[in-house]
C-alpha positions, 0 to 999 in steps of 0.5 A, a space after each residue: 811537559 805533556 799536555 794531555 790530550 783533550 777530548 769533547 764530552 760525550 755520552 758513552 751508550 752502553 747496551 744497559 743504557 740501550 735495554 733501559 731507554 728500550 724499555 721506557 720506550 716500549 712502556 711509553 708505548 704501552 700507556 699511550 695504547 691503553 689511554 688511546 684504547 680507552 678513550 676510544 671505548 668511551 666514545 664507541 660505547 653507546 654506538 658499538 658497545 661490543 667493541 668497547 668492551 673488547 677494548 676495555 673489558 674493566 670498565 663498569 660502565 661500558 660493561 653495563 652498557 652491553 648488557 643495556 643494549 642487549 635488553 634494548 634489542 630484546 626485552 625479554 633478553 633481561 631473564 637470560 643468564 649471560 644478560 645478567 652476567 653482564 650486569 653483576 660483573 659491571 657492578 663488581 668493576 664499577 659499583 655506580 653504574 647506573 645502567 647495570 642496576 637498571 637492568 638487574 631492575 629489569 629483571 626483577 620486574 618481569 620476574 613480577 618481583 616489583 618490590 626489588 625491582 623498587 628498591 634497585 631502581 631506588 638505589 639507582 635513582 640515588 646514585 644518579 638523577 639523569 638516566 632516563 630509563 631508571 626515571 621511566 621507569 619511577 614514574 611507570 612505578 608512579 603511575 601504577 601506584 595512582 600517585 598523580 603528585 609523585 608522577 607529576 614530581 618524577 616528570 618534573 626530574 626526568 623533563 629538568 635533566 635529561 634533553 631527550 625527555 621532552 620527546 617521550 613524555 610530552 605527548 603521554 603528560 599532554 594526552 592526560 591532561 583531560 583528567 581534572 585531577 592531573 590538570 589541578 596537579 600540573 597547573 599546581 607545578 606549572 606555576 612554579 615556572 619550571 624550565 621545562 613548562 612554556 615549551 610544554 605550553 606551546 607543545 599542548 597548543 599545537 599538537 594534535 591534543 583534543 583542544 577542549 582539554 588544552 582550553 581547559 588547561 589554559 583556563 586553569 592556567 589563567 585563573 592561577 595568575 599564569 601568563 599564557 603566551 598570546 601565540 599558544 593561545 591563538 593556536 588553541 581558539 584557532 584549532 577548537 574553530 577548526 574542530 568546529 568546536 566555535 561555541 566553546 572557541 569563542 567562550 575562552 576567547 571572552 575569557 581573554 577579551 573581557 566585556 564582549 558582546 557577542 552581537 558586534 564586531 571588536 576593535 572598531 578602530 583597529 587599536 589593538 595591534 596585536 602580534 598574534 591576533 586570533 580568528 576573531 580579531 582583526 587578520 589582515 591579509 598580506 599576499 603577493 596581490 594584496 597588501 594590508 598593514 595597521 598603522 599609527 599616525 598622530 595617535 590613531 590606528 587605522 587600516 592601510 592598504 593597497 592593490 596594484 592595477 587589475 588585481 583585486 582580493 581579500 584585506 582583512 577579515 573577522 569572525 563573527 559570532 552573531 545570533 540571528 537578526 539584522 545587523 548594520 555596519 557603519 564605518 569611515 574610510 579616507 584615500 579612496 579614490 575609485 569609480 563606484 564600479 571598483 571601490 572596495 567592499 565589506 562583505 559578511 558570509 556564512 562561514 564555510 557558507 554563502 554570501 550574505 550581502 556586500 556594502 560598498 564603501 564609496 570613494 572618500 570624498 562621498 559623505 566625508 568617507 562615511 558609508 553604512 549598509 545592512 546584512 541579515 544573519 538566518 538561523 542555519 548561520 551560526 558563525 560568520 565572516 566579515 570581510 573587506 575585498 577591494 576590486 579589480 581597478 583599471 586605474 594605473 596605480 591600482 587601488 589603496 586607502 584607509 580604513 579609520 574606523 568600521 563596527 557591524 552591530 544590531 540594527 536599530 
């Protein structure tokens, strides 16, 4: 019997199968290069955009994107011929890129041909809402128009979709706002709480903006039920007295603290705690010498505050706002416990200007805490402040006490 003789599988290579596998091989190769290339030239396309176009010159967008960056390097690079090659190639590769569009826009509109110009920028604007150029553009177009509404709207759309935004428009919107029409209009938007409207608040309070058209802005804000954040206000009564503008400062700040009388000092029992207090609230001074707080204990506000040894300077201050006349503080501390060489004391001086007078404020245990004394505001002093100071103290655990209650008012 012959037994055949058994051999184990295997598979047999062949120069066919060899050419076949070759091939798969290099075409594997092939697809992985033009997938590497390609994602290479869609990350490089904004920052080295010829580079991106030698790697994918069949790409609309990245072809579209030279011929951008081209006219971004010279604006005057939209009339020539190689610029607009560019452009109507990336749309023949590619009908929706936007950029190409835009520049064919460009052209259009230093050829003073505004009416293409409309329409491509048009169409570009219905193909895509988040190119920051065509929506530039649009709201230029607005502004030449005198249309305030469709301005403010393109803002609107420019300011929701694209981050960059804020940085360009914010200073051109909030230098407008002197104008009382755009204001009306803005304040109109504002109250439908876009994304966009408290960071442009804030923006407007703190910029350099004339203050009078910010204050004018809040006013209006307030008026349409619109919440101001307390910081931004701050910032705009603080900037108005900076520009030595303390008459309309203190007018939006009696907008905000109804029933004022311009002739006394607010809060006089320091209830109001307020997280972002204005010049003429109640500011306390805290610094590396002098500590100071507004606290609560069984449901009344006081002023706490205290020195160490040999250090002295300002607790908390307030500005005035009083015509000319004789003025007394009355007031009542509690905790004081110093020689009358070293209690603290309130003093009331011009502002920027002299000193107007000091009243002590005797240890604690004189008159129950109570203490009182005059000032005299002359008329070359329009805006004044009015200070506590505690002294430099010998003592060796320095000076501290309270404050419960003071109010500087006419004299009767």
């Amino acid at each position: 019997m012959i037994v055949a003789k058994r051999h184990s599988p295997s598979f047999r290579r062949s120069p066919g199968n060899w050419a076949v596998r070759g091939g798969l091989t290099l075409l594997a190769f092939a697809l992985g290069y033009q997938s590497v290339a390609y994602s290479l030239a869609l990350t490089a396309q904004n920052t080295n955009p010829v580079f991106a176009n030698k790697l994918a010159p069949g790409n609309g967008r990245i072809t579209a994107t030279l011929a951008m960056t081209k006219i971004a390097a010279d604006r005057s690079a939209g009339t020539r011929s190689d610029v607009i090659r560019l452009a109507k190639q990336a749309l023949l590769q590619d009908p929706t890129a936007v950029r190409a569009i835009t520049v064919l826009g460009l052209q259009a509109q230093l050829h003073d041909d505004t009416a293409r110009a409309r329409l491509l920028f048009d169409y570009a604007n219905t193909l895509s809402r988040r190119d920051l150029q065509v929506q530039l553009w649009t709201i230029e177009d607005a502004i030449a128009r005198g249309d305030i509404p469709r301005t403010l709207h393109e803002y609107d759309v420019a300011l929701r979709t694209s981050k960059a935004a804020p940085d360009v428009l914010f200073p051109v919107l909030s230098g407008a706002i002197s104008e009382d029409e755009v204001r009306r209009n803005l304040v109109m938007m504002l109250a439908k709480r876009p994304q966009w409207g408290g960071e442009f608040v804030t923006y407007v309070a703190n910029a350099g903006v004339d203050p009078k058209s910010v204050v004018s802005l809040f006013a209006d804000l307030h008026r349409s039920r619109i919440t101001v954040p307390a910081d931004d206000e701050r910032a705009a009564i603080t900037r108005l007295i900076q520009a030595n503008d303390t008459i309309l400062a203190w007018d939006y700040y009696s907008r905000l603290r109804p029933s004022l009388d311009r002739r006394s000092s607010r809060d006089p029992q320091f209830a109001m705690h307020l997280e972002a207090p204005t010049p003429f609230d109640w500011v306390v001074t805290n610094d590396a010498s002098v500590s100071a707080s507004i606290d609560i204990e069984a449901g009344k506000s006081y002023l706490d505050f205290a020195a160490p040894s040999s250090v002295g300077g300002s607790v908390v201050r307030q500005m005035q706002f009083l015509p000319p006349g004789r003025y007394q503080i009355d007031g009542l501390s509690r905790g004081i416990d110093q020689p009358s060489d070293s209690t603290p004391y309130w003093s009331l001086s011009c502002w920027r200007g002299q000193e107007l007078g000091r009243v002590a404020v005797p240890a604690s245990v004189t008159a129950k805490g109570r203490f009182s004394g005059m000032f005299s505001v002359p008329a070359d002093c329009p805006v004044q402040m009015l200070t506590l100071f505690v002294r430099a103290s010998d003592a060796v655990g320095g000076i501290s006490g309270q404050i419960d209650q003071v109010r500087l008012k006419p004299a009767s």
